[in-house]
C-alpha positions in Angstrom: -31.0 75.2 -55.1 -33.0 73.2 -52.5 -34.2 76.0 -49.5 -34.6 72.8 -47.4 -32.5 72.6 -44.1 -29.9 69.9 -43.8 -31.2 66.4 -42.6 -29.2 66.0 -39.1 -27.3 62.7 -38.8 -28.9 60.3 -35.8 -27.2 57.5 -34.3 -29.3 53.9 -33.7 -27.7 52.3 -30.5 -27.4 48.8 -31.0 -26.7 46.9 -28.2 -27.4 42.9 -26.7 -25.5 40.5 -24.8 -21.4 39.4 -25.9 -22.4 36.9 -29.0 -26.0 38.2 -30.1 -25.3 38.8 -33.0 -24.6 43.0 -33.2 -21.3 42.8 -35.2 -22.9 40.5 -37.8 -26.2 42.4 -37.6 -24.2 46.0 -38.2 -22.9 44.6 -41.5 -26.1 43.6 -42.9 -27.6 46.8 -42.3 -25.6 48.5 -44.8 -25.0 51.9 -42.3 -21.7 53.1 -41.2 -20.8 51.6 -38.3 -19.1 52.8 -35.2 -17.6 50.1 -32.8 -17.9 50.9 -29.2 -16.1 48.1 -28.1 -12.6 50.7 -29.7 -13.6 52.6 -26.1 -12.9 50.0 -23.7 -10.3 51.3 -20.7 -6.6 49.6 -21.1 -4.4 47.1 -19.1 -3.4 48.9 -16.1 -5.8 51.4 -15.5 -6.8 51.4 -11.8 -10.3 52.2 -12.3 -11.2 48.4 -13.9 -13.6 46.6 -12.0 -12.8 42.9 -11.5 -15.5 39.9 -11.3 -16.6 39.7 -7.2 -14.8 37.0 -5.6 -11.9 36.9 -8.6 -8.8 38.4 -10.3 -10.5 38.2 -13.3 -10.8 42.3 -15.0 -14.3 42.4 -15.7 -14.9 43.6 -19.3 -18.6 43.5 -18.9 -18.7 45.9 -16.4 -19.6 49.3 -18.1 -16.6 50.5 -15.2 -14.6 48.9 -17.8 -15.8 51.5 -21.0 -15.2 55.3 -21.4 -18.5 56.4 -22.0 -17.8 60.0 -22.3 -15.5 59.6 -24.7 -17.7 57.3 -27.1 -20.6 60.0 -26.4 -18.4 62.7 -27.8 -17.2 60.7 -30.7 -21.1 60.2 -31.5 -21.4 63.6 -31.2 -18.9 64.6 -33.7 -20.4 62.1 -36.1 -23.9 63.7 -35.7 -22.3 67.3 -36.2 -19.1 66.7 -38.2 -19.8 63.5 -40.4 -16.6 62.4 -38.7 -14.2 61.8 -36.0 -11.3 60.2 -35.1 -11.9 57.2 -32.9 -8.8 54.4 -30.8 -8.1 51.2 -32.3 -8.6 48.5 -29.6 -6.9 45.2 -29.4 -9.4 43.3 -27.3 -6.4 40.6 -27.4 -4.0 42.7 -25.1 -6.2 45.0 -23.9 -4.3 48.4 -25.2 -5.3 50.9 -27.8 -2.9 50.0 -30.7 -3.4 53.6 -32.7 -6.1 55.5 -34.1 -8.2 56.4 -37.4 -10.6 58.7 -38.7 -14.3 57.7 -39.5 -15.7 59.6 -41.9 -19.2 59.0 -42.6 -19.9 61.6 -44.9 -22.7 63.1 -43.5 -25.0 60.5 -43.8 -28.5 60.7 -42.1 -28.2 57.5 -40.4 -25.5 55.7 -38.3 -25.3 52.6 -36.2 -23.1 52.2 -32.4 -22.8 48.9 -31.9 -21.7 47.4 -28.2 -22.4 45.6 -25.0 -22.4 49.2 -23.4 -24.8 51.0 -26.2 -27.8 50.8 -23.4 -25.3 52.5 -21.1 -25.1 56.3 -23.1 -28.9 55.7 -24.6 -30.4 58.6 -21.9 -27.2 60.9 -22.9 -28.2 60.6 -26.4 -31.4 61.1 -26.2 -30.9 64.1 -24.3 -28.5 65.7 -26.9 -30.8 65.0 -29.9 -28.9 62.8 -31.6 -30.7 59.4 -30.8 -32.9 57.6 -33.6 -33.0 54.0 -32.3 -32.0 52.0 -29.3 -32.1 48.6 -30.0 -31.1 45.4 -27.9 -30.5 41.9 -29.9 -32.1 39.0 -28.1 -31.9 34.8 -28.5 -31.3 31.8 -26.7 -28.4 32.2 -24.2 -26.7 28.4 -25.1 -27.0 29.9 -28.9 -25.2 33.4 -27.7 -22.6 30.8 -25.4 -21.6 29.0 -28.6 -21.6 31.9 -30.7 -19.6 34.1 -28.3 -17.3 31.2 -27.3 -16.5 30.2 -31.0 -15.6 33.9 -31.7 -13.5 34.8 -28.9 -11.4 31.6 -29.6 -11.1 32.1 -33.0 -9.8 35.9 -32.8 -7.6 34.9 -29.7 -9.2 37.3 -27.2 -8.6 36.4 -24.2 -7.1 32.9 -22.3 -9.5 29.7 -22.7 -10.0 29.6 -19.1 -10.8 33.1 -19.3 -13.0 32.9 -22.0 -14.7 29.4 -19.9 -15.4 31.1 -16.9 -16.4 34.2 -18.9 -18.6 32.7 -21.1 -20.6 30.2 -18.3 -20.8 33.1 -16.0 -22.8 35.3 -18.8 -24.9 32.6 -20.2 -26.2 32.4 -16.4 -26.8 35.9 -16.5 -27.8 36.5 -20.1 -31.7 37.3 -19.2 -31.0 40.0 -16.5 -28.7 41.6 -19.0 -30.6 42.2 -21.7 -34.0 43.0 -18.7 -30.9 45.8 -17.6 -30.8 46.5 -21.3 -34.3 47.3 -22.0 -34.4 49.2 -18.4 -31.9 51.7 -19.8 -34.1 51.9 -22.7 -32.5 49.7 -25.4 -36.0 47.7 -27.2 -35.6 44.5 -27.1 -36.4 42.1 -30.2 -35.0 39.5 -33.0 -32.8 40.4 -36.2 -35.5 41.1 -38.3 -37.7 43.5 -36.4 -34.7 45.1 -35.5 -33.5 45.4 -39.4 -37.4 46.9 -39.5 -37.1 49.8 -36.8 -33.6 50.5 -38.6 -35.4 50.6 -42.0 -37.7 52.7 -40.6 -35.5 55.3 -38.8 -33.8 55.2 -42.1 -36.8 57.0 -43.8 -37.1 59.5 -41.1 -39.2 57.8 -38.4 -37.6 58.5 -36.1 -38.0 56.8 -32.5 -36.7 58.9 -29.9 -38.5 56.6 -27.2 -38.9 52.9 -27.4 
């Protein structure tokens, strides 16, 4: 028998602004993949922020995500090989049910979400933390491709989705600048499908 220690699992954080391309990116990677938009807060819960100056909830606030319990479901990932996470319907805002992820103790696991930037320091600081990573493009490219998505899965209203989407293309530089400032590195698909190849063969990259 082998008297080498265990490799410990490590998480990549893969974050970027709505419709850069994470989901897609996730897939293609070939790593078991843990989707932190499942930790969004529901309908009804007083503590969701709302855009300044509307009614609108706003789900790109991280006041809108429960950070503590993705970081613990990351945790138990890293330690366990598995965990059971919510089942989010972004369409009605509500946590339809729950299932287990079991990633069977594999080295290397992606988090993908708008709020990945947000826990990168908490990871870090636990160990667990390979790769942060932050998917970049051209904002009217991420409009389009977050505006045909959202409509085709029903998310949210149309006018919601409008207003949404105009309001983040606007913003889309100083999010991923926020991105990078919470230490998320920010580059294309295929350096990114690099540094995950990399942290995949056990270079690590604790700091960006």
């Amino acid at each position: 028998m082998s008297s080498h220690p265990p490799i410990p699992t490590r998480v990549v954080l893969l974050t970027g602004p709505s419709g850069s391309g994470k989901s897609s990116f996730a897939a293609r990677s070939g790593l078991p993949v843990l989707c932190l938009d499942d930790f969004y807060k529901e309908a009804g819960d007083p503590t969701l922020p709302l855009v300044p100056g509307s009614s609108d909830i706003d789900w790109d606030s991280p006041a809108s995500w429960d950070a503590d319990v993705a970081v613990a479901a990351i945790v138990a990932l890293c330690e366990k090989g598995r965990t059971n996470i919510p089942v989010y319907d972004i369409s009605t805002s509500s946590r339809v049910g729950a299932e287990t992820l079991d990633i069977e103790r594999t080295p290397l696991f992606l988090a993908e979400g708008i709020f990945a930037a947000d826990i990168v320091e908490r990871c870090r600081d636990l160990g667990v933390l390979a790769d942060a990573l932050c998917l970049r493009g051209r904002p009217s490219t991420t409009f389009r491709r977050r505006l045909l998505r959202d409509l085709r899965e029903g998310r949210k209203s149309v006018p919601f989705l409008l207003r949404r989407g105009w309001r983040l293309m606007r913003a889309e530089r100083s999010i991923v600048a926020r991105q990078v400032g919470l230490g998320a590195y920010a580059c294309g698909r295929d350096e990114a499908l690099g540094r995950v190849a990399a942290a995949a063969a056990g270079r690590v990259r604790t700091r960006t």
